[in-house]
LUMDREN-545033 format. One record per atom (N, C-alpha, C, CB): residue in three letters; z, x, y. Coordinates in steps of 0.02 Angstrom, whole numbers, padded with zeros to 5 digits, always signed. Glycine has a CB too. Example, Ala and Ser with C-alpha at 12.3 -4.5 7.8 and 13.67 -1.06 7.14 Angstrom:
2
ALA+00390+00660-00284
ALA+00390+00615-00225
ALA+00390+00660-00165
ALA+00452+00565-00224
SER+00354+00642-00112
SER+00357+00684-00053
SER+00394+00645+00002
SER+00286+00704-00030
//
This chain:
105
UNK+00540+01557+01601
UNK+00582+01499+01589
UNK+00541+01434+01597
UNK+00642+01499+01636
UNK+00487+01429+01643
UNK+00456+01374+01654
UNK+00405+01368+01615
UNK+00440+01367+01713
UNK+00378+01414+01576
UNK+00342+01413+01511
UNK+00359+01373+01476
UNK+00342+01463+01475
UNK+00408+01414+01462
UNK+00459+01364+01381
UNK+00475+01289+01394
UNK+00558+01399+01364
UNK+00492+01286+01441
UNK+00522+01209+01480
UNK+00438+01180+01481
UNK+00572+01220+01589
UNK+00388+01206+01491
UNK+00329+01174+01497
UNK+00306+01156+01413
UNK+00274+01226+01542
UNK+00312+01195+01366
UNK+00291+01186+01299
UNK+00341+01134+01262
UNK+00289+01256+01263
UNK+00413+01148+01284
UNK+00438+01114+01242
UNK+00436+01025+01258
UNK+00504+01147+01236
UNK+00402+01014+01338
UNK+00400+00952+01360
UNK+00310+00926+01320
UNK+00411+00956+01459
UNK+00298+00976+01330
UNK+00216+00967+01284
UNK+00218+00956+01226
UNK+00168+01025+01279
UNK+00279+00981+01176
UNK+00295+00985+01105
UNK+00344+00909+01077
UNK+00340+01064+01096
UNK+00370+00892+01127
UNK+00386+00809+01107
UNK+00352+00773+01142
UNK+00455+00779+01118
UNK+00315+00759+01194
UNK+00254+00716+01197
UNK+00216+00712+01132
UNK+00207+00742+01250
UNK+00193+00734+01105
UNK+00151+00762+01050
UNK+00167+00731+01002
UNK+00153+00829+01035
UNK+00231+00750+00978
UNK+00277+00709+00937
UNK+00281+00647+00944
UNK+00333+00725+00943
UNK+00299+00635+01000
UNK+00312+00556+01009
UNK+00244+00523+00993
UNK+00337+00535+01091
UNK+00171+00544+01019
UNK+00110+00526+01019
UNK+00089+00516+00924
UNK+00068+00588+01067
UNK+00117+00564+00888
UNK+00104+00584+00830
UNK+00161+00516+00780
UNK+00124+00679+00826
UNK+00180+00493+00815
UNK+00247+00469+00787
UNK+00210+00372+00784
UNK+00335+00493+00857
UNK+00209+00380+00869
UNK+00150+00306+00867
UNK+00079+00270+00851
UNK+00142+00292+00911
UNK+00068+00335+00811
UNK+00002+00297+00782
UNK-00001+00273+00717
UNK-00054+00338+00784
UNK-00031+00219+00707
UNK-00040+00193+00629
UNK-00099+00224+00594
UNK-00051+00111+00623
UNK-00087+00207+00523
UNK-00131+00246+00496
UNK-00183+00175+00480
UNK-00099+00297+00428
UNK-00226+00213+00460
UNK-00296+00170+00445
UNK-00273+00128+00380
UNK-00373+00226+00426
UNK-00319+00077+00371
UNK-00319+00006+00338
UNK-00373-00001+00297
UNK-00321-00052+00385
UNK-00391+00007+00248
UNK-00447-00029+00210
UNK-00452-00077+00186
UNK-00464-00009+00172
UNK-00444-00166+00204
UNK-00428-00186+00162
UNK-00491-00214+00134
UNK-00378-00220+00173
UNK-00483-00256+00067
UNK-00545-00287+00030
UNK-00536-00316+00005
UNK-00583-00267-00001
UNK-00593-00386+00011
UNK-00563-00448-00032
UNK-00548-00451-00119
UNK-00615-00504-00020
UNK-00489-00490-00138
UNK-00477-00478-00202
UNK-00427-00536-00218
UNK-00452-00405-00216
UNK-00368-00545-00247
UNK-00330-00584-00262
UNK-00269-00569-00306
UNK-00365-00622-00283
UNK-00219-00586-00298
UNK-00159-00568-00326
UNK-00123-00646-00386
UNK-00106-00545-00248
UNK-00087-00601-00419
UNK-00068-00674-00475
UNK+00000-00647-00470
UNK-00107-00686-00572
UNK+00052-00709-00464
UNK+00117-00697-00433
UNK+00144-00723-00518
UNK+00143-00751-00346
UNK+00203-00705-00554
UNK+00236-00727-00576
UNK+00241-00790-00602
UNK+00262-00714-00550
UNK+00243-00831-00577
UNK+00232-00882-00585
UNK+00148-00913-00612
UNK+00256-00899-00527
UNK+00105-00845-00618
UNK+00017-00856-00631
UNK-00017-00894-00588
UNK-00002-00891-00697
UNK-00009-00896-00519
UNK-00030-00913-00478
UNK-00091-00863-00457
UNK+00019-00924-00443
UNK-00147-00885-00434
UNK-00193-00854-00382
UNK-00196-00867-00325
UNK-00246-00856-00391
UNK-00179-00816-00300
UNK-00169-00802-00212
UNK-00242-00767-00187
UNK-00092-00736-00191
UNK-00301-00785-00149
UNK-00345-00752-00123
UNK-00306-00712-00070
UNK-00399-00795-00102
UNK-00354-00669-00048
UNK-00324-00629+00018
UNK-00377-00567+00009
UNK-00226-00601+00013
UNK-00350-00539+00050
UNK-00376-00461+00068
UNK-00310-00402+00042
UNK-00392-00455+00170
UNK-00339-00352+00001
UNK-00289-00294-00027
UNK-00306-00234+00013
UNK-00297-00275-00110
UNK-00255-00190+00033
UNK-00257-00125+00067
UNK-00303-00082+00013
UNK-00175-00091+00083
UNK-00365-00053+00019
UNK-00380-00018-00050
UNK-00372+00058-00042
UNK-00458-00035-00077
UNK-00323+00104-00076
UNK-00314+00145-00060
UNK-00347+00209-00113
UNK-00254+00135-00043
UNK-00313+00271-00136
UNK-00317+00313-00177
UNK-00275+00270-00235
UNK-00294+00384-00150
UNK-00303+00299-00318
UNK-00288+00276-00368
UNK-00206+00288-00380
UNK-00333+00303-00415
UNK-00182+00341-00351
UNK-00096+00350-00355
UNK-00071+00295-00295
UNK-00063+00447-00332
UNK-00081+00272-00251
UNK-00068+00229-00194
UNK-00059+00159-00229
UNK-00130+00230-00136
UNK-00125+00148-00258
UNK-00157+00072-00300
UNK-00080+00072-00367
UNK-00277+00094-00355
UNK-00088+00127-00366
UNK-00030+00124-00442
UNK+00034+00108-00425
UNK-00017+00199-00488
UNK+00059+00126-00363
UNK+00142+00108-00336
UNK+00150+00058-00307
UNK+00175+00151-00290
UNK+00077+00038-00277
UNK+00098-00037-00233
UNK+00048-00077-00224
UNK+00124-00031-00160
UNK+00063-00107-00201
UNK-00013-00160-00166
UNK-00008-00201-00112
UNK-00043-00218-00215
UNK-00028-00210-00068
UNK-00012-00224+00021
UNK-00071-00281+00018
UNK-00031-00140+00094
UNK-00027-00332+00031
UNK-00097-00398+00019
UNK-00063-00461+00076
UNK-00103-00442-00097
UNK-00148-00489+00093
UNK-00139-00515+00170
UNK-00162-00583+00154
UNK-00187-00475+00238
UNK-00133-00636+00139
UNK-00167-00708+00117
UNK-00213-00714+00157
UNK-00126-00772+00118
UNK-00258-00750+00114
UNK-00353-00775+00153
UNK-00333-00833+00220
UNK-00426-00842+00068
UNK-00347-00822+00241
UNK-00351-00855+00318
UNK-00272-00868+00366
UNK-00390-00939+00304
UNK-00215-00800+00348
UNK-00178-00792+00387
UNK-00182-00729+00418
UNK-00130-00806+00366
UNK-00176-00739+00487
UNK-00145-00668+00508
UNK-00080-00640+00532
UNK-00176-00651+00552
UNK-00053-00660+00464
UNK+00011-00632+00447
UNK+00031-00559+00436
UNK+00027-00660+00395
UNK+00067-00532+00437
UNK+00098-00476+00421
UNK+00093-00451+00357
UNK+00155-00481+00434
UNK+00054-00408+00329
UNK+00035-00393+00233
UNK+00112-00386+00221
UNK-00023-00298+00200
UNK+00116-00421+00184
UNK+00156-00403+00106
UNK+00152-00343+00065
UNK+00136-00449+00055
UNK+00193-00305+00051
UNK+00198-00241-00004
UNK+00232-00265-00074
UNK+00251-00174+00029
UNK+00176-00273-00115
UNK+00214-00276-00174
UNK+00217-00239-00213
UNK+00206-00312-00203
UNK+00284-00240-00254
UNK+00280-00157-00275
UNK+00258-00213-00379
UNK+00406-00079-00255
UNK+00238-00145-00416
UNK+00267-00166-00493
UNK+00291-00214-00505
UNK+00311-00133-00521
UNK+00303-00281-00555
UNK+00339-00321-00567
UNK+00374-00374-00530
UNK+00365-00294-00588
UNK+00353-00356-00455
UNK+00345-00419-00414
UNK+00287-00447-00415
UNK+00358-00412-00350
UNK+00224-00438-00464
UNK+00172-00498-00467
UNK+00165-00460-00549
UNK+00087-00502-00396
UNK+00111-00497-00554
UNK+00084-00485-00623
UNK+00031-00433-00606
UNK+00053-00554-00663
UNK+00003-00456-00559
UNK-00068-00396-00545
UNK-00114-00402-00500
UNK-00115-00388-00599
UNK-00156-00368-00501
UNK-00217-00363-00413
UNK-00273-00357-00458
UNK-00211-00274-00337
UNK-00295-00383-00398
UNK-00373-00374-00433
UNK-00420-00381-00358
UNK-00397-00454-00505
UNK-00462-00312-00338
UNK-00518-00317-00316
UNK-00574-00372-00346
UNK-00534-00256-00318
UNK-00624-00405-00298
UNK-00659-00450-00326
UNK-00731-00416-00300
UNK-00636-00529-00303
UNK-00749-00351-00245
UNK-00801-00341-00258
UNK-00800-00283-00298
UNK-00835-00342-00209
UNK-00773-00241-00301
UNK-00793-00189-00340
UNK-00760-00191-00442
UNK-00758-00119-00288
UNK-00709-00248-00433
UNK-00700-00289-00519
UNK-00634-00232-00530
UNK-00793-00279-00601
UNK-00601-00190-00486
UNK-00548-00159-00525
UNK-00491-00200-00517
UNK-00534-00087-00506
UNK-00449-00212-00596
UNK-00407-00230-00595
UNK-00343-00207-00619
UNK-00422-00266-00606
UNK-00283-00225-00584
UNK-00211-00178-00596
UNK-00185-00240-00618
UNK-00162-00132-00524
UNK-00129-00201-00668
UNK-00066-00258-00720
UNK-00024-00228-00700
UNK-00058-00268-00810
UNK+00059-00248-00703
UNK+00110-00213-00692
UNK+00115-00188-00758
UNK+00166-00247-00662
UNK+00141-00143-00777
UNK+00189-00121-00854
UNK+00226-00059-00839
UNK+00136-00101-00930
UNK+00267-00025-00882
UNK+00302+00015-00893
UNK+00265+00077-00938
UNK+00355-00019-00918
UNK+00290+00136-00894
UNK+00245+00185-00941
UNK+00322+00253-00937
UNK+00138+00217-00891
UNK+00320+00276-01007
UNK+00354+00325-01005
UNK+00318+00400-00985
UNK+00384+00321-01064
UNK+00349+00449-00922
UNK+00318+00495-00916
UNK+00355+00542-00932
UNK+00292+00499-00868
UNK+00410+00562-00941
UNK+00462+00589-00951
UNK+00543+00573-00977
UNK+00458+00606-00907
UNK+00576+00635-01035
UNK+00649+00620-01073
UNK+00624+00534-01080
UNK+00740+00642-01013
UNK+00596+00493-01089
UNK+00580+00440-01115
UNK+00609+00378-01069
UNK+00604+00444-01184
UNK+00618+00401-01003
UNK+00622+00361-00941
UNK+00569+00327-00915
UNK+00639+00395-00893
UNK+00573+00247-00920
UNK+00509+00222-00914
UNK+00518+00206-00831
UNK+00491+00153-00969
UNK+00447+00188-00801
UNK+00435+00198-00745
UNK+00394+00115-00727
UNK+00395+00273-00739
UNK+00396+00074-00684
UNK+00341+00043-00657
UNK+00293+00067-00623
UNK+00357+00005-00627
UNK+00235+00049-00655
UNK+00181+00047-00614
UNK+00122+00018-00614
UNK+00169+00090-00608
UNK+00058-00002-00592
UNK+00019-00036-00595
UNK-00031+00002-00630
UNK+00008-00061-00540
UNK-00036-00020-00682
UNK-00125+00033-00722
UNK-00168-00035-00694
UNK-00139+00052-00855
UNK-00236+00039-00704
UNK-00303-00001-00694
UNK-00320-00023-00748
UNK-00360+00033-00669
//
């Protein structure tokens, strides 16, 4: 009985431990153009190419504010400035002819 009572107190510690950690950050300088065709400098989260395609997490240049998540069609687009990749919002049909937002490179 004091086994079980010992694992299962070991098995939500764990949890809880697993629960409070953040995940890692890459970000890199680049710039965002809002709607309005504005350029915003900042730093972008740079993630995997399916990540880059659903969102973009961007931190204005000389705040340390809280990043912003922008998804599709809340800006016009991102753009890394050292490595030159750049994302547009548009609509792409992937399926029964249901179009989707997302950011191409």
């Amino acid at each position: 009985m004091k086994t079980i009572l010992f694992r299962l107190v070991c098995l939500n510690t764990l949890l809880l431990m697993i629960l409070s950690l953040y995940a890692q950050s890459n970000y890199r300088p680049g710039f965002i153009i809002t709607l309005q065709k504005d350029t915003i400098y900042g730093k972008i989260d740079y993630r995997t190419d399916k990540m880059n395609a659903r969102r973009c997490v961007f931190r204005p240049q000389g705040n340390n504010t809280e990043p912003t998540t922008y998804h599709p069609f809340d800006i016009l687009g991102y753009r890394f400035t050292d490595d030159g990749k750049y994302y547009v919002s548009k609509n792409i049909e992937l399926q029964y002819g249901v179009p989707k937002p997302v950011f191409l490179e």
